[in-house]
C-alpha positions in Angstrom: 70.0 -169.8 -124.3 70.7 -173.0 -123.6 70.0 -175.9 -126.4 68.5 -179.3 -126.2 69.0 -182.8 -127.0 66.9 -185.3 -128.9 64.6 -185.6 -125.7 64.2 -182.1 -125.3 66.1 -181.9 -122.6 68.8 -179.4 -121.7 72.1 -180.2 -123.5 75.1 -180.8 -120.9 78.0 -178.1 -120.5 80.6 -178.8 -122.7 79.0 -181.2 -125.6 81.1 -178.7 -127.7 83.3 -180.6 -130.8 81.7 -182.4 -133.6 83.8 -185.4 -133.3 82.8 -186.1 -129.4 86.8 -185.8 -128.7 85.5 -182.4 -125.9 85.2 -183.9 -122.6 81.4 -183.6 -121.4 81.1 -182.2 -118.1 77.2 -182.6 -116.8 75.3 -179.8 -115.2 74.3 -182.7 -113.0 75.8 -185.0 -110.9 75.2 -188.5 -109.2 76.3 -189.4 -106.0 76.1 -191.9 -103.5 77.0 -191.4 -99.8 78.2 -194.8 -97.6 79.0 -194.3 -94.4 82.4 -195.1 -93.9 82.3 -198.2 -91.2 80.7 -200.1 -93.8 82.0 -203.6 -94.9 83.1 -203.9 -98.6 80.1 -206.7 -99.8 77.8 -203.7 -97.5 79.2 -200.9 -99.7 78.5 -202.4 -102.9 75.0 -204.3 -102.1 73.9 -200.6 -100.4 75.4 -198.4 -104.0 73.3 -200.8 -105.9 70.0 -200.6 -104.4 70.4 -196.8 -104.1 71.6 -195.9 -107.7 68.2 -198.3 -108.8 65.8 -195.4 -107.3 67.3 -192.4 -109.1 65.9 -193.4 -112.6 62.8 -194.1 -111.7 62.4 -190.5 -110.2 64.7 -188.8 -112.8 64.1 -190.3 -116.2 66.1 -188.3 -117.7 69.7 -189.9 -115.9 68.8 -192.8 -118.2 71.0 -193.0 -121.7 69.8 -195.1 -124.5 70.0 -198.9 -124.4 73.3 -200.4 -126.0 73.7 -202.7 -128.7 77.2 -204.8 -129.7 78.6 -205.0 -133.7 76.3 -208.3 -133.8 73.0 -206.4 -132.6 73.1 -208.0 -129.3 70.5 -205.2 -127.2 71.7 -204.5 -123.9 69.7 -202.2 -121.1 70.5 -198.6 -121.1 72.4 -197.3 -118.4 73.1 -193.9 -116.7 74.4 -191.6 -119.1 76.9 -190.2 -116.6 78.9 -191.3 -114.3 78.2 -192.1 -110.8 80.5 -190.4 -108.3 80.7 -192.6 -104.7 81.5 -190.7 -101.6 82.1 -191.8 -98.1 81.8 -190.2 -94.6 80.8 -190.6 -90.7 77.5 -191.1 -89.5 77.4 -187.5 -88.9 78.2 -186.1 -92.3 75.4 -188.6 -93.6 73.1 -187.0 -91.3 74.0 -183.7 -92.5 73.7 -184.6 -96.5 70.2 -186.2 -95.9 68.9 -182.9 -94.0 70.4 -180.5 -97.0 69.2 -182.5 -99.3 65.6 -182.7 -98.4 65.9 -179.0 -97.9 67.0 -178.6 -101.2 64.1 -180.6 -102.6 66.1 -183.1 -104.5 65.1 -186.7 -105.1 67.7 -188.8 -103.1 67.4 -192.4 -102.0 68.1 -193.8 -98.9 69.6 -196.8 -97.1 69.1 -198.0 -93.6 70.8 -200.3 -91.1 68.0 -202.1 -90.5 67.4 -202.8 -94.3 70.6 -205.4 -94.1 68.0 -208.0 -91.7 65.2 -207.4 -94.4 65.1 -209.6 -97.6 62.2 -207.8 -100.0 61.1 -205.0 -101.1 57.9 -204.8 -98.8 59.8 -205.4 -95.6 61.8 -202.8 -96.7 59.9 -200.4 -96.9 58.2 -201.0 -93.3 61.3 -200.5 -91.9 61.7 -197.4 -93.1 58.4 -196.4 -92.2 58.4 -197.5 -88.7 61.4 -194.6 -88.1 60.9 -191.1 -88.2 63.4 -188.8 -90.3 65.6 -187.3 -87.9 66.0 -190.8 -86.4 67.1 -192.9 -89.3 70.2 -194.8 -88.9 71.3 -194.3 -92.2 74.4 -196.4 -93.8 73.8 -194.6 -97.4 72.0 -191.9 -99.4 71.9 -191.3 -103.0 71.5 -187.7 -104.7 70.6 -186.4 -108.1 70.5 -183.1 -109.0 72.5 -179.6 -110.6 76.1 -180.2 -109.9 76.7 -177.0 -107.1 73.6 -177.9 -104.9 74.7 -181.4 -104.7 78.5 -180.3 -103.9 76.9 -178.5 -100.7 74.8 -181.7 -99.7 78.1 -183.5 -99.8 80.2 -180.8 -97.8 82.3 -183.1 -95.5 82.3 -186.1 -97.5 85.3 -187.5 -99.3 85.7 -189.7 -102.6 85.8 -193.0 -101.7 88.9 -194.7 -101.7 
């Protein structure tokens, strides 16, 4: 049986010494997919709009806000780490199909989101192109650790 934290919330794998000094390894895992013909400011203005979806759809990604020695409050943050991946358009492709067959809640990111500058526009672009034909540039994934190593089968860390 499997015990839970404060939230009542599974406990992660490997919690195990008193003094924090085990290393935690998460039953889940976050990941971000860029495609890999991206430019650098693209990768990191595409891993920061996708990461914002995931907390809103999986609460429970969210630590506890953080607070310095002078009781400065700062926003909570992911309480684990986010794990970036890169691959072609092809392996994107791929990832986004097994992971809406796997049901998980995953972001995505389009080419045609770079020419829109709100939220609202956004969205209509998205819209206005059916699934299969999305020209996807990135994707984020949450979800238990092995089903999201199969939606990222042909991926590769990024560099």
């Amino acid at each position: 049986m499997r015990a839970n934290d404060e939230n009542g919330t599974p406990a992660e794998a490997g919690n195990g010494a008193a003094d924090g000094s085990a290393p935690v390894r998460f039953d889940t895992k976050i990941a971000v997919l860029l495609r890999a013909d991206l430019e650098p400011w693209q990768r990191l203005n595409v891993t920061a709009f996708l990461v914002s979806g995931l907390g809103t759809a999986a609460p429970e990604v969210i630590g506890e806000p953080y607070e310095d020695a002078d009781g400065t409050p700062y926003l909570p943050m992911f309480r684990q780490p986010v794990l970036v991946f890169e691959g072609t358009k092809e392996v994107l492709a791929a990832a986004h199909g097994r992971a809406l067959s796997r049901g998980l809640p995953a972001a995505v990111f389009t080419s045609d989101l770079f020419a829109t500058g709100n939220d609202r526009d956004n969205r209509a672009a998205v819209r206005s192109v059916c699934r299969d034909a999305l020209d996807l540039v990135g994707m984020a994934v949450y979800g238990p650790r092995n089903a999201v190593d199969k939606v990222l089968k042909g991926a590769r860390m990024h560099p």
